[in-house]
DRENVEX-514293 format. One record per atom (N, C-alpha, C, CB): x, y, z negated; residue number from 1; residue in one letter; atom name. Coordinates in steps of 0.02 Angstrom, whole numbers, plus 50000, padded with zeros to 5 digits. Atoms other than C-alpha are relative to their C-alpha. Glycine has a CB too. Layout:
residues N
+-------+-------+-------+-----+------+------+
:  east : north :    up :  nr : rest : atom :
+-------+-------+-------+-----+------+------+
:     X :     Y :     Z : NUM :    A :   CA :
...
+-------+-------+-------+-----+------+------+
//
This chain:
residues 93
+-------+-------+-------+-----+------+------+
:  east : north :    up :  nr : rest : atom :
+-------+-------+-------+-----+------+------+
: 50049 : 49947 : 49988 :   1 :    X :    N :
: 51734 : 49125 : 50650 :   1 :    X :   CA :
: 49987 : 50003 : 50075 :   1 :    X :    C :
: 50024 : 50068 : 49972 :   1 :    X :   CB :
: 50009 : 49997 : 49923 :   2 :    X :    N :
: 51643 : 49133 : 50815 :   2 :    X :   CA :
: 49972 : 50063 : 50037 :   2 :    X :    C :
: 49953 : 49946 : 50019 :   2 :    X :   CB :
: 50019 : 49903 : 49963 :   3 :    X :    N :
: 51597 : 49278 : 50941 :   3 :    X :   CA :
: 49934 : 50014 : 49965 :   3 :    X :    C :
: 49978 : 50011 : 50111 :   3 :    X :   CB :
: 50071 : 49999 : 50040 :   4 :    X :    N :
: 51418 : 49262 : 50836 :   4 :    X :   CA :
: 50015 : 50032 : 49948 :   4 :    X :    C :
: 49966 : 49935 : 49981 :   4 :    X :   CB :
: 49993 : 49978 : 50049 :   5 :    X :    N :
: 51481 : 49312 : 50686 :   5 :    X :   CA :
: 49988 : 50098 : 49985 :   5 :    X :    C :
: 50064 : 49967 : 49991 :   5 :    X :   CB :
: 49986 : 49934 : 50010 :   6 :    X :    N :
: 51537 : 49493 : 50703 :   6 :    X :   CA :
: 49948 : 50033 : 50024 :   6 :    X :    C :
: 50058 : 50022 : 50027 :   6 :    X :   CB :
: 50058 : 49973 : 49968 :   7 :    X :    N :
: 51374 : 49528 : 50812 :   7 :    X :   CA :
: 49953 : 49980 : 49947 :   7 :    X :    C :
: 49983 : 49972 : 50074 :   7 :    X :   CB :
: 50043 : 49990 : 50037 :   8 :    X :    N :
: 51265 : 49473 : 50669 :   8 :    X :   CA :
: 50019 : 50051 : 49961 :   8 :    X :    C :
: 49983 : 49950 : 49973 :   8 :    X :   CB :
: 49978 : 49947 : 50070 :   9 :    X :    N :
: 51358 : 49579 : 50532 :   9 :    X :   CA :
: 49968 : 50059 : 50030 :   9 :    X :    C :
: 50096 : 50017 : 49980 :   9 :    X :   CB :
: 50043 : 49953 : 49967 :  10 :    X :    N :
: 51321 : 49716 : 50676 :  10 :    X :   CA :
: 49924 : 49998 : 49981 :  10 :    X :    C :
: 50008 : 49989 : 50072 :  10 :    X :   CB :
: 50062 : 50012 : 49993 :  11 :    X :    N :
: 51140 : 49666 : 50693 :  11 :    X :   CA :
: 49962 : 50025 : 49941 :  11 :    X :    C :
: 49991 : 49933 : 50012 :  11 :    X :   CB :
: 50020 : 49977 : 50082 :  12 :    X :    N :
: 51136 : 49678 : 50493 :  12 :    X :   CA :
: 49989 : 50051 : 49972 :  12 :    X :    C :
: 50036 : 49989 : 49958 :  12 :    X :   CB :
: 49990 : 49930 : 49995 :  13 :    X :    N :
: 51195 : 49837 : 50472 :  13 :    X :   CA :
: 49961 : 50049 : 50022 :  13 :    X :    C :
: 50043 : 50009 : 50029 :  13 :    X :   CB :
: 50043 : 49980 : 49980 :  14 :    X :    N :
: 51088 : 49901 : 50597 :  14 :    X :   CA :
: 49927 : 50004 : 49962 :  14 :    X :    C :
: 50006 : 49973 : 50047 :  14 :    X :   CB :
: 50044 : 50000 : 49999 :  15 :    X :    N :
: 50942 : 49837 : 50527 :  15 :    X :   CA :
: 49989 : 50046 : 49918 :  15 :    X :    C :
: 49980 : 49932 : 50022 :  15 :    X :   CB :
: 49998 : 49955 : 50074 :  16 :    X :    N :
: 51012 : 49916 : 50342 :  16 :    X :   CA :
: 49980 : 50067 : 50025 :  16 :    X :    C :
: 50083 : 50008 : 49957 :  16 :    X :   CB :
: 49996 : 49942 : 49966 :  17 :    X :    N :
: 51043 : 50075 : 50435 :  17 :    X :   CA :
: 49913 : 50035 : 50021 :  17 :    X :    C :
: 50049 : 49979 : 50070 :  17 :    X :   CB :
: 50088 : 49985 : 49967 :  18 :    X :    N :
: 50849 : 50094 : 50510 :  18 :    X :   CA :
: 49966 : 49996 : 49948 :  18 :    X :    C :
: 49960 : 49944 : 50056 :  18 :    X :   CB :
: 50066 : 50006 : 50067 :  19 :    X :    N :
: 50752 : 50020 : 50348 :  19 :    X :   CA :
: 50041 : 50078 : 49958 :  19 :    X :    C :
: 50005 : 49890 : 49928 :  19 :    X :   CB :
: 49980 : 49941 : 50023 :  20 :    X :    N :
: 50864 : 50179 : 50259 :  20 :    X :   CA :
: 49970 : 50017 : 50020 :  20 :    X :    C :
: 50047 : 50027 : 50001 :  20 :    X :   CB :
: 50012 : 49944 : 49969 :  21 :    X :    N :
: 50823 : 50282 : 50371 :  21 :    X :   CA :
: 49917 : 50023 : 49979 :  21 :    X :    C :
: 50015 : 49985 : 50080 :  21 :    X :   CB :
: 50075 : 49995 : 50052 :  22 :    X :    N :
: 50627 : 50230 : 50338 :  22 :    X :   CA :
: 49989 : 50020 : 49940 :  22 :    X :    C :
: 49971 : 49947 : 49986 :  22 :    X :   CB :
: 50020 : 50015 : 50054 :  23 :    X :    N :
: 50620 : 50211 : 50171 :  23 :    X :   CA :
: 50032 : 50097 : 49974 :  23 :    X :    C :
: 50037 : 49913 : 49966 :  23 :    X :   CB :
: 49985 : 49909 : 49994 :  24 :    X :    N :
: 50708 : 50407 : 50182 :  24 :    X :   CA :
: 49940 : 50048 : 49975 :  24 :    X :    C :
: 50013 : 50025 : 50089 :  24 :    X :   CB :
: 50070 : 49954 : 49973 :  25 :    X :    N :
: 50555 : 50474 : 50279 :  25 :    X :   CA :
: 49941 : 49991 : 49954 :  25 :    X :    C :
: 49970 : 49974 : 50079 :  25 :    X :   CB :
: 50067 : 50035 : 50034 :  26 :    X :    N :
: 50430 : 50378 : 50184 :  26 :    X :   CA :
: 49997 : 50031 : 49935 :  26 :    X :    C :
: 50002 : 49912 : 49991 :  26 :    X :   CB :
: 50006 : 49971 : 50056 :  27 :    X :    N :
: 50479 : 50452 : 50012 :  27 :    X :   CA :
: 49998 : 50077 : 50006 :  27 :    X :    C :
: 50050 : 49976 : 49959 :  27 :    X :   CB :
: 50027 : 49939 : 49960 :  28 :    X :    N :
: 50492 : 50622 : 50083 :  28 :    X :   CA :
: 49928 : 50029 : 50023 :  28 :    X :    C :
: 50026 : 49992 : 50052 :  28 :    X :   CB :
: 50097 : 49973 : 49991 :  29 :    X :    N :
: 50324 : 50623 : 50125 :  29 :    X :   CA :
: 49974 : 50007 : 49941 :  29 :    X :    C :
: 49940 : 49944 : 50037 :  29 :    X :   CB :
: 50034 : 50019 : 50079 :  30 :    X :    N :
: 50269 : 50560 : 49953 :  30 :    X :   CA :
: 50007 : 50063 : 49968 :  30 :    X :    C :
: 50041 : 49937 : 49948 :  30 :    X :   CB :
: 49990 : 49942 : 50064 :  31 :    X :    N :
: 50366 : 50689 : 49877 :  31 :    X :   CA :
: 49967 : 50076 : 50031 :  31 :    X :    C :
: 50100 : 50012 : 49977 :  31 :    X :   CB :
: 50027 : 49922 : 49969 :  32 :    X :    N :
: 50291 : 50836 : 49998 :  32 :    X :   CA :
: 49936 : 50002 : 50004 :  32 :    X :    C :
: 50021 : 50022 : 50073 :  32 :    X :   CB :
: 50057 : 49989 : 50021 :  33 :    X :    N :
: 50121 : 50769 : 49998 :  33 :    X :   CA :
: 49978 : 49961 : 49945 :  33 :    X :    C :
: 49963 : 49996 : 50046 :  33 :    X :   CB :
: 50014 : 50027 : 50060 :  34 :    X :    N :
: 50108 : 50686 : 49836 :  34 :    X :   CA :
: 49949 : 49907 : 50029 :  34 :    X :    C :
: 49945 : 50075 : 49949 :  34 :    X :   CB :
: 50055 : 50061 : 49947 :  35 :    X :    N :
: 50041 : 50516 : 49944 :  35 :    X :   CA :
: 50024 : 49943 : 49960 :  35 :    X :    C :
: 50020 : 49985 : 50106 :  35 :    X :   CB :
: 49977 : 50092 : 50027 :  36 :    X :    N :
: 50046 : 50325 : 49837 :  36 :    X :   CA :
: 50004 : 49983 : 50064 :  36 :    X :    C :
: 49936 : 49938 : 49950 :  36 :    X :   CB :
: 49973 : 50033 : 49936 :  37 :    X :    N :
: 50052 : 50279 : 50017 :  37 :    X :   CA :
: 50070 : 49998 : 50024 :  37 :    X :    C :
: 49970 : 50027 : 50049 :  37 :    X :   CB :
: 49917 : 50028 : 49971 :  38 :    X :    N :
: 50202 : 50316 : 50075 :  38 :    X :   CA :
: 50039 : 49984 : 49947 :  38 :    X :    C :
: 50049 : 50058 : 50043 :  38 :    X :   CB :
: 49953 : 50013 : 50055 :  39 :    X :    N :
: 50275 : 50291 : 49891 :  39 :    X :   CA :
: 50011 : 49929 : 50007 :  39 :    X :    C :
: 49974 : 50019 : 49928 :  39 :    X :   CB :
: 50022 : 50089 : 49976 :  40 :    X :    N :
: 50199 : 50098 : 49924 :  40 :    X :   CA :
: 50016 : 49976 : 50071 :  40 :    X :    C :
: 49911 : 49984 : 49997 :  40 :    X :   CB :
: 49967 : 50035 : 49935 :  41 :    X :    N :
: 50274 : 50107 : 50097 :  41 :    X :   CA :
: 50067 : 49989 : 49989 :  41 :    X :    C :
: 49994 : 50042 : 50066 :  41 :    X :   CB :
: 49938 : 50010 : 50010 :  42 :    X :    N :
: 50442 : 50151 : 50055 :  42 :    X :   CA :
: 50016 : 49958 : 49961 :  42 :    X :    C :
: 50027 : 50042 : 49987 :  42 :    X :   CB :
: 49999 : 50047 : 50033 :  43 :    X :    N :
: 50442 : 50039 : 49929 :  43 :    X :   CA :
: 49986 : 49908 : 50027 :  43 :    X :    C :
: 49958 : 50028 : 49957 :  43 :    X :   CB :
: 50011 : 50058 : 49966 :  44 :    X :    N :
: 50393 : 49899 : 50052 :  44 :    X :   CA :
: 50052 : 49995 : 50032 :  44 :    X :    C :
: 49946 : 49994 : 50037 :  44 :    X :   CB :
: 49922 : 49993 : 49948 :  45 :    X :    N :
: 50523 : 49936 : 50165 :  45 :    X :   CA :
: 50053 : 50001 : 49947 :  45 :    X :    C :
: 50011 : 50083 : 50055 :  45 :    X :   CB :
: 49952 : 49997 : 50053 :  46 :    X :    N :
: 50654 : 49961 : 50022 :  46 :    X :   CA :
: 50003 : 49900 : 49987 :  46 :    X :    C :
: 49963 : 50060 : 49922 :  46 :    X :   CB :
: 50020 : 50073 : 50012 :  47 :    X :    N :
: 50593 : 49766 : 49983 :  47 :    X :   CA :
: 50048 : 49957 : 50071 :  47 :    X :    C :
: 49897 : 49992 : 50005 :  47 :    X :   CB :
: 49995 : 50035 : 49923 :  48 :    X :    N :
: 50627 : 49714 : 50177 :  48 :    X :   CA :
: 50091 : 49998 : 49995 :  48 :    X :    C :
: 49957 : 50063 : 50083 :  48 :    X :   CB :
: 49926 : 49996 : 49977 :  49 :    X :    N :
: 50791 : 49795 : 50200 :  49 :    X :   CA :
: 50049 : 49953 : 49926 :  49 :    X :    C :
: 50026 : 50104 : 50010 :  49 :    X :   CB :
: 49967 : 50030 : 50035 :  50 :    X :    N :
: 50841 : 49752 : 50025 :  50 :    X :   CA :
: 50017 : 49930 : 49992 :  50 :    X :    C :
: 49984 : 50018 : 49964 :  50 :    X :   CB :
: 49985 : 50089 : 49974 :  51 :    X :    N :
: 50809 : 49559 : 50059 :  51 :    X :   CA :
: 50054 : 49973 : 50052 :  51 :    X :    C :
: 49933 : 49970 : 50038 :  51 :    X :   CB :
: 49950 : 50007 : 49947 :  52 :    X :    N :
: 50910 : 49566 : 50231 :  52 :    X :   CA :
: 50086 : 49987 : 49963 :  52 :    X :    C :
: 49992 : 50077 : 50050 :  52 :    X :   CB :
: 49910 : 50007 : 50052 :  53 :    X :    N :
: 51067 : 49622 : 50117 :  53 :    X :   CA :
: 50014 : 49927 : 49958 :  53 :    X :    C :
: 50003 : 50072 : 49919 :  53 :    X :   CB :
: 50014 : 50036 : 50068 :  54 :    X :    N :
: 51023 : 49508 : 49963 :  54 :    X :   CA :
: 50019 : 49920 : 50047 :  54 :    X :    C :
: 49897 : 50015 : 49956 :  54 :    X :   CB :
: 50012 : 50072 : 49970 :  55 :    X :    N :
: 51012 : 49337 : 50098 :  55 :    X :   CA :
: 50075 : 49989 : 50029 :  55 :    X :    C :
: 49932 : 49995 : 50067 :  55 :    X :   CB :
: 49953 : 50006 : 49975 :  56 :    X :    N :
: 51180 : 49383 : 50178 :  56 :    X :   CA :
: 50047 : 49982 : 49918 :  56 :    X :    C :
: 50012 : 50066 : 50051 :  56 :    X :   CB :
: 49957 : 50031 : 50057 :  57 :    X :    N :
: 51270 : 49400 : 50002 :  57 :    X :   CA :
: 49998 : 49943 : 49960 :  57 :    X :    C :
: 50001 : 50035 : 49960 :  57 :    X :   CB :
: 50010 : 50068 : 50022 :  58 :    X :    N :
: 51198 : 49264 : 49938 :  58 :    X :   CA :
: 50047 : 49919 : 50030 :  58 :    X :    C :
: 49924 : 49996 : 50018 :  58 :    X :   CB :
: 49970 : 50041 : 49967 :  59 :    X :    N :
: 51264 : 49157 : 50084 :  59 :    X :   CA :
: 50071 : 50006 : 49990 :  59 :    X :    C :
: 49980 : 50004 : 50061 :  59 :    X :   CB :
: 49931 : 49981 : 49992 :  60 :    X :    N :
: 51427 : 49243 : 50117 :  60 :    X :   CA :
: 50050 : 50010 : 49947 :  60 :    X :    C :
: 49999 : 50053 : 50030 :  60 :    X :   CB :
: 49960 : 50012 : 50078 :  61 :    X :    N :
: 51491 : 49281 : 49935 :  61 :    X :   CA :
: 49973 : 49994 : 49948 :  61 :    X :    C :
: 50039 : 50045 : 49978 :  61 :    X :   CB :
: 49993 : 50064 : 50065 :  62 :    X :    N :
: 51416 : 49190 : 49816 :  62 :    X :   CA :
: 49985 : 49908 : 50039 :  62 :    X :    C :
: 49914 : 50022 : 49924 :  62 :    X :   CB :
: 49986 : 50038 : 49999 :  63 :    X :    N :
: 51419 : 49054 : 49922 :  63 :    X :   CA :
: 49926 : 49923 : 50009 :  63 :    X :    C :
: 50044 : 50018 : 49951 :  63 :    X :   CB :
: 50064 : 50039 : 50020 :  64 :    X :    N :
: 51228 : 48991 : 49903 :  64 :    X :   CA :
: 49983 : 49963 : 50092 :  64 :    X :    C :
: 49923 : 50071 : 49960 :  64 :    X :   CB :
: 50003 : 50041 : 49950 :  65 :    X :    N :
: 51183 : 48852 : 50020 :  65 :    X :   CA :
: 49930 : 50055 : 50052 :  65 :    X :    C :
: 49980 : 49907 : 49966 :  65 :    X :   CB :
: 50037 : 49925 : 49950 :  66 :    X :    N :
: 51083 : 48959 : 50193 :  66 :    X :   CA :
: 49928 : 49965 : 49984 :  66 :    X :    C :
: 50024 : 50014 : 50115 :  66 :    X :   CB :
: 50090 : 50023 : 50012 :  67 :    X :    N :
: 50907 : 48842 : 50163 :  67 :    X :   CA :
: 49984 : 50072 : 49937 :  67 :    X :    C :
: 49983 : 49884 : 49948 :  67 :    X :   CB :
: 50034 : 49933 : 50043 :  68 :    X :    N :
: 50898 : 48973 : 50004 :  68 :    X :   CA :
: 50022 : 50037 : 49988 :  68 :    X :    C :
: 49978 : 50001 : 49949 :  68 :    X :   CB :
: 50008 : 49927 : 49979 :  69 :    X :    N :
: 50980 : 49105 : 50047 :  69 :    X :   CA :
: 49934 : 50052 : 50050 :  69 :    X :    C :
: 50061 : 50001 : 50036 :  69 :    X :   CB :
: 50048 : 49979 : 49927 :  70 :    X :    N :
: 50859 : 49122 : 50191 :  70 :    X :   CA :
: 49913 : 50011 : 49967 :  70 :    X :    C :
: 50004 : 49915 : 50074 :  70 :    X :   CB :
: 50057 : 50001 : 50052 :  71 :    X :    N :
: 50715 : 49082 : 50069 :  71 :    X :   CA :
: 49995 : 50052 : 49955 :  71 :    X :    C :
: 50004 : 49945 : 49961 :  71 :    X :   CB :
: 50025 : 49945 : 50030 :  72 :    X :    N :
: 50750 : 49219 : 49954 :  72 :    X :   CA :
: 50001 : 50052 : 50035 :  72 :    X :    C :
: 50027 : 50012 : 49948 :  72 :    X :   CB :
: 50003 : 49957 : 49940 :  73 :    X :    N :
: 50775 : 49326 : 50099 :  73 :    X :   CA :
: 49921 : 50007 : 50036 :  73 :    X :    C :
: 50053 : 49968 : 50054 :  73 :    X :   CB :
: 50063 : 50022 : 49979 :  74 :    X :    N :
: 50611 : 49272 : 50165 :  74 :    X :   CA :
: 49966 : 50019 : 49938 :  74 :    X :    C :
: 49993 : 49923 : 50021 :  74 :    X :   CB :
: 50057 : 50005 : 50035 :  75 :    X :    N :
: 50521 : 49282 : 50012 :  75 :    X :   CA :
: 49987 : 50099 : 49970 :  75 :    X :    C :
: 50016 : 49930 : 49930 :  75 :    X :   CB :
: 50011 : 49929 : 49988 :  76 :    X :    N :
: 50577 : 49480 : 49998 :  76 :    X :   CA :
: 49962 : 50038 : 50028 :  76 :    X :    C :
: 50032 : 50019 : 50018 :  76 :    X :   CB :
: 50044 : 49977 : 49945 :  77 :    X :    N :
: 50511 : 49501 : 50154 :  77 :    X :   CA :
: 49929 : 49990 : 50019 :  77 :    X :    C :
: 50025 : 49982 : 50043 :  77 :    X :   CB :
: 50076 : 50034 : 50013 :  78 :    X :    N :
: 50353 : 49413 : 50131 :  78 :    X :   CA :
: 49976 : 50078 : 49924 :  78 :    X :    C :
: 50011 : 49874 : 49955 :  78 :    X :   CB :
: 50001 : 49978 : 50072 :  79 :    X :    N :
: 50346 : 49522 : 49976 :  79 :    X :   CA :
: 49986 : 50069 : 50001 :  79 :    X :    C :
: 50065 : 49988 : 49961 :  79 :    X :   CB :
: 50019 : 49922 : 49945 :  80 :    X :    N :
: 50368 : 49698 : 50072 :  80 :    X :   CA :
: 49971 : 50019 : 50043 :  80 :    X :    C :
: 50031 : 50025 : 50031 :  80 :    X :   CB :
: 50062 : 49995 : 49933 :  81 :    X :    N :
: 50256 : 49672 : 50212 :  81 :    X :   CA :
: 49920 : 50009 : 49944 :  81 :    X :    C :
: 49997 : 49895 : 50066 :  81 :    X :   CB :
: 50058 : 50015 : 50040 :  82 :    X :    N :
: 50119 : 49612 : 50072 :  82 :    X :   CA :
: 50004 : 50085 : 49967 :  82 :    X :    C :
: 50011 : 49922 : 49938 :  82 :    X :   CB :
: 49996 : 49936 : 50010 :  83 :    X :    N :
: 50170 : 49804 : 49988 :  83 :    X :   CA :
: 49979 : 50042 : 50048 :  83 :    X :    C :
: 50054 : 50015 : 49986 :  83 :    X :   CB :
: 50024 : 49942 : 49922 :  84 :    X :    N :
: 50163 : 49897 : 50166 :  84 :    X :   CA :
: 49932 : 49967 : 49999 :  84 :    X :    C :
: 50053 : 49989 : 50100 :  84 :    X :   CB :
: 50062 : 50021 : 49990 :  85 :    X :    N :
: 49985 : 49796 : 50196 :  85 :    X :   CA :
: 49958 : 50046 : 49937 :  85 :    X :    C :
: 49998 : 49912 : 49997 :  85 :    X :   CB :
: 50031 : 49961 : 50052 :  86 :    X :    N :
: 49921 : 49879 : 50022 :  86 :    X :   CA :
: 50009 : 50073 : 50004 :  86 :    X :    C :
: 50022 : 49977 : 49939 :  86 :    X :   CB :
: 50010 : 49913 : 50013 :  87 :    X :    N :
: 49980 : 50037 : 50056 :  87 :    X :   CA :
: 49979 : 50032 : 50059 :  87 :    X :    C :
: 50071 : 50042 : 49980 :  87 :    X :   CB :
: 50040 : 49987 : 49931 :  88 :    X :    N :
: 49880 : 50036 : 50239 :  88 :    X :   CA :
: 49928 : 49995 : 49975 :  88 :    X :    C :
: 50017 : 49939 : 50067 :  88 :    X :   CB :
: 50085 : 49996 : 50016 :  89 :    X :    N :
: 49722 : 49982 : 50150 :  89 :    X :   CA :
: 49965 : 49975 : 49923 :  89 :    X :    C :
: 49963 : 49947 : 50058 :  89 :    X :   CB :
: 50018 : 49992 : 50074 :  90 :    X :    N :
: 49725 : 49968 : 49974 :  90 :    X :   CA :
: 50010 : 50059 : 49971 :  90 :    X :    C :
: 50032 : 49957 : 49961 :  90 :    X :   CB :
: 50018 : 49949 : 50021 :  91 :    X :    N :
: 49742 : 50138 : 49932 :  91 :    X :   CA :
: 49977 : 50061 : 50046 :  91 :    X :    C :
: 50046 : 50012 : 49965 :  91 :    X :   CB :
: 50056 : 49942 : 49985 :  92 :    X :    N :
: 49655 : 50303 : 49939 :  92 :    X :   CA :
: 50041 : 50059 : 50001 :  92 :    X :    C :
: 49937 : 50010 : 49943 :  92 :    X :   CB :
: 49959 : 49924 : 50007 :  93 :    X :    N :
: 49741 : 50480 : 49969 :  93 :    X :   CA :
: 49953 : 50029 : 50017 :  93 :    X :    C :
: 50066 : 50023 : 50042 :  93 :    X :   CB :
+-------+-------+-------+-----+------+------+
//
């Protein structure tokens, strides 16, 4: 294990820690102003962060080679941005 290691897990965490934090605010709104937007944001972000996790376990314990861990990680994230993009200008409140 190299000094890299423990600073990504950090890095990871972090980035769990923040998309929470979003995906918090974002339904909070929904539920106070009844908005598909932020329901379709948090839900994008929920996508993002949830991929970040999903690419590490994949690698780290089950073991899946990193070309597709990183790929289904990527394709989350491709997946939640495309959600946040629809809920900037595909819907109506």
């Amino acid at each position: 294990m190299s000094f890299f290691y423990p600073t990504l897990v950090i890095v990871r965490l972090l980035v769990v820690a923040l998309g929470a934090i979003i995906i918090y605010l974002a339904f909070k709104s929904h539920r106070q102003n009844h908005s598909n937007a932020m329901l379709l944001l948090s839900i994008g972000f929920a996508l993002i962060t949830v991929g970040a996790v999903v690419e590490g376990v994949l690698f780290e314990f089950l073991a899946l080679d990193i070309f597709w861990a990183l790929t289904v990680g990527s394709i989350m994230t491709a997946s939640g941005f495309t959600v946040i993009i629809y809920s900037i200008y595909g819907t109506k409140t």
